[in-house]
N, C-alpha and C positions, 0 to 999 in steps of 0.2 A: 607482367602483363595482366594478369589477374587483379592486382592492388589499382591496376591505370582505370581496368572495367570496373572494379567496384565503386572507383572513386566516380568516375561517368555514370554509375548507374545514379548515385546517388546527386550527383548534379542535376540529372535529368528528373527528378524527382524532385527537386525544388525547382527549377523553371517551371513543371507544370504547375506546384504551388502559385507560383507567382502568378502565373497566368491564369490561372482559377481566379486570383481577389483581382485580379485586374480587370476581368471582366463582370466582378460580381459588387467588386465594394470601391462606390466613389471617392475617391483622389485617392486611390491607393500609388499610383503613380504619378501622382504629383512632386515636383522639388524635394519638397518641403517634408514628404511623408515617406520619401527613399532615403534622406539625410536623415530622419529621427530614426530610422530604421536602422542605419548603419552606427549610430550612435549608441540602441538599446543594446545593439549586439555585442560593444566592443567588451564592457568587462566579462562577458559570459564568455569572449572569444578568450581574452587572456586567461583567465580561469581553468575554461577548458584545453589549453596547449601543455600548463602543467600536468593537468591529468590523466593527458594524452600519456606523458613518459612516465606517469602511476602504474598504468591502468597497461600498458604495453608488458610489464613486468611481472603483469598477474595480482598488482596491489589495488590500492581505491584507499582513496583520500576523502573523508567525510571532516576535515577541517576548515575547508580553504575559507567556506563561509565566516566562520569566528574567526577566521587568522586575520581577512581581511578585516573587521570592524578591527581588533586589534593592531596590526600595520597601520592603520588611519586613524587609530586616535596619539599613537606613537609618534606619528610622522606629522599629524596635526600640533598635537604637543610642543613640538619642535617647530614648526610654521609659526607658529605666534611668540616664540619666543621675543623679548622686546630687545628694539637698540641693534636687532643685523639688517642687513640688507637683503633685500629679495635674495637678489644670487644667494647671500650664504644661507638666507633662511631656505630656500627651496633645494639647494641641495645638499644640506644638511637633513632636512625633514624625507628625502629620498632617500637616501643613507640609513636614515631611521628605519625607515616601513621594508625597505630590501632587506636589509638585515635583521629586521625582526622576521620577518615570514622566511629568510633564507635560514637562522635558529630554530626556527618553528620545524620549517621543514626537516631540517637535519635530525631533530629528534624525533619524530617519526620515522624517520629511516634508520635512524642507530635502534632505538627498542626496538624496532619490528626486526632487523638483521640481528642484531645480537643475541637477542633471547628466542629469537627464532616464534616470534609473537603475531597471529594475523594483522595484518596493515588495518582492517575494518576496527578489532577493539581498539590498538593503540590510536587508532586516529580520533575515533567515538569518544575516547579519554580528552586529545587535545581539544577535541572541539569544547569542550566544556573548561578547560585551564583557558583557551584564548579567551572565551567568551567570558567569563568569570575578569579574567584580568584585564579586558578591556572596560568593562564595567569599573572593576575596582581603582584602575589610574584617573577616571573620568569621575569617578562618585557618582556615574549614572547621568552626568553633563555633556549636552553636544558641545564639542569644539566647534568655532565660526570664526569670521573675521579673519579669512585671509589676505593677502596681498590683494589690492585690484588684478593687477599683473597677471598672478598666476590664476586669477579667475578667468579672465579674458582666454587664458591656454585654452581652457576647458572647453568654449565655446568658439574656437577659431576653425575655419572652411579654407580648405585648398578647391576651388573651383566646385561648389558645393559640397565637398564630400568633408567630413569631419574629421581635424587632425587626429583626435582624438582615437580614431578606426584607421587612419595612418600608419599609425605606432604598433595597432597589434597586427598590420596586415606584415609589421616590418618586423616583426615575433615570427607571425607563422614563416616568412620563410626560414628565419634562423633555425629554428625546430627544425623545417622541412630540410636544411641543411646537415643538421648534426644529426639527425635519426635517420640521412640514407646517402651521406656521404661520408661518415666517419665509424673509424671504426668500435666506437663509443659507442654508437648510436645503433649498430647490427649486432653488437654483444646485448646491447636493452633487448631486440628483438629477439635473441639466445636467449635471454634468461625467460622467457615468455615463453617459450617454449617448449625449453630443455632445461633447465637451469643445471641439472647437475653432470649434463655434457660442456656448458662452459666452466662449472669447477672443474670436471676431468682437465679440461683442458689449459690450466693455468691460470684462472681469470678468479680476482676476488669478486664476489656476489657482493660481500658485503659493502664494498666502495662502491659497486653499482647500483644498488637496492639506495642504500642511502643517497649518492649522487641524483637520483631520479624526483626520490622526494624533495631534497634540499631543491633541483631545480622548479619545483611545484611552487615551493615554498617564495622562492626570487620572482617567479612569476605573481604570485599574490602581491605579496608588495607592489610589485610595479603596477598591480590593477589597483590596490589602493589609492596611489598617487592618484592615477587617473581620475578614479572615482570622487576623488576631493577635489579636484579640480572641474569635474563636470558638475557638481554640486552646491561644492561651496561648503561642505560640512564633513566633520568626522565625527562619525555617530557609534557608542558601544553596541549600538543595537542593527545595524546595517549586516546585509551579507545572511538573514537569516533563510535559509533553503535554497545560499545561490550552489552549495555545492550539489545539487540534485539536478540544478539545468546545467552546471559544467557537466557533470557525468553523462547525462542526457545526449548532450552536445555531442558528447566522443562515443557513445554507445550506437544513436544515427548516424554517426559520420562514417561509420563501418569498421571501431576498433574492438575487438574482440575481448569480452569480459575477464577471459580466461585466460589473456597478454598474449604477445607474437604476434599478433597482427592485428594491421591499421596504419592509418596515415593521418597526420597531423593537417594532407589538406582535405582529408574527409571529416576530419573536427572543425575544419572549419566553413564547410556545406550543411555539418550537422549545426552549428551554430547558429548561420545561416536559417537554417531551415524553422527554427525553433522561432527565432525572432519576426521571421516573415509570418510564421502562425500565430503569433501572439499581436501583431499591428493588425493580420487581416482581421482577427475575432474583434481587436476593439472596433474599429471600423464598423463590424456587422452590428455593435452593438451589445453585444453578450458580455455578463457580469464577469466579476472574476472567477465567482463560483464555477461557473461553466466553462470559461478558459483553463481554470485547473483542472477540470474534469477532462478536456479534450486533448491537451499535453498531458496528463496522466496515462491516458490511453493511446496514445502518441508514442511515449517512451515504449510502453509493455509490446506493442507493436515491432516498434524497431527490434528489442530481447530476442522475439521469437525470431524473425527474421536471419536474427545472428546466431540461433543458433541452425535455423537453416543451413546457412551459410556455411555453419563449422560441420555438418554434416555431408556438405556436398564437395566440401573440401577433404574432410578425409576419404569418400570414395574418389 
């Protein structure tokens, strides 16, 4: 009941958004500016569902950023390969980027479990191996020139709304499945908690510690695909500070810094939230200078809140 009200409280905190620029910033409810909306949001949504079962564990992931330039020049790589065919190139080049960011991730969950290492250094490490190796496969070269095909993906409308934001609406329920119908997914919320009442209790930490990241890890990937395909490009240089609006994302959405609690559909209100602030500011006109300044303050807002939150929960 508590997770249903927080998630409602946080709903209701973006309908009034909405209804702020709606009546403040011209065609903010137009077609056309509800569809770009739901499109800026989608990789920050897939982004932030990985982080969601980081960040539920008591970890944080400051990679996803580099992973993803690296998963997309991997998977770009693979895309231009000459002489296949769409189908083999396209899922082959998925194959690629999933399973680079699912490696990615895995090793982040093995150093951090094993040597018993904070998730923040060893990730702060990867973020500089991805980014580093993303550069070095590329020489510092945008990959281009993909399929017509799979460009067209990028930019295809089911009844205005963008398949694109489709795919991650069809993520978040999976999340929302495996974190509160499985019991996979109530041992993540154990280890957030208590971790060493689910060792008392039989449970390897460390297959769940690394399971959590490796799924952060699958989820990048799969935003890289997207990402190429909404684009048109896989760049070494992409993805720089997206891991601060996924975190962001899950921090509004009501999930707890300090793991055990949150909901993967409050990640995705805080997603939500983040992207409805960022279309109304361009609309009002304000630089980026000053949109980073008001999501900066944005974020540090939500913190306290949460720890509000964690204090009216322990009384």
């Amino acid at each position: 009941m508590k997770l249903l009200l927080r998630d409602a409280g946080i709903g209701i905190a973006l309908l009034l958004l909405i209804l702020f620029f709606a009546l403040t910033a011209d065609h903010f409810l137009s077609p056309n500016n509800i569809s770009n909306i739901l499109t800026q949001i989608t990789i920050n949504l897939i982004l932030a569902i990985g982080m969601t079962f980081v960040i539920l564990i008591g970890g944080i992931d400051l990679s996803v950023g580099s992973m993803l330039a690296f998963c997309a020049v991997v998977g770009g790589s693979v895309l231009t390969i000459p002489d296949l065919s769409v189908f083999q190139a396209v899922s082959l080049a998925t194959v690629a980027a999933v399973g680079t960011g699912a490696l990615c991730g895995f090793l982040n969950g093995w150093i951090s479990a094993f040597w018993g290492l904070p998730s923040f250094i060893v990730t702060l490490g990867m973020l500089n191996i991805a980014r580093g190796a993303a550069l070095q496969v590329t020489d510092a070269r945008t990959i281009y020139s993909f399929p017509p095909s799979f460009n067209a993906f990028g930019s295809q409308m089911i009844y205005g709304v963008p398949v694109v934001f489709l795919i991650a609406l069809a993520l978040v329920g999976i999340a929302w499945f495996v974190l509160s119908r499985t019991v996979f997914g109530r041992l993540l919320y154990g280890i957030g908690n208590n971790e060493e009442a689910v060792r008392l209790a039989g449970h390897s930490l460390m297959i769940y510690k690394i399971a959590a990241f490796t799924i952060a890890g699958v989820l990048v990937g799969i935003a890289a695909i997207v990402y190429m395909a909404r684009l048109n490009i896989a760049s070494p240089i992409i993805g720089i500070g997206f891991e601060l609006n996924a975190i962001a994302a899950v921090i509004i959405g009501g999930t707890s810094l300090s793991g055990g609690r949150g909901s993967v559909i409050g990640t995705l209100l805080g997603a939500c939230i983040i992207g409805v602030l960022a279309n109304g500011l361009i609309l009002f006109g304000l630089s980026d200078f000053m949109r980073q300044l008001i999501t900066g303050v944005v974020i540090i807002l939500a913190v306290i809140v949460d720890k509000y939150r964690e204090r009216i929960t322990a009384a």
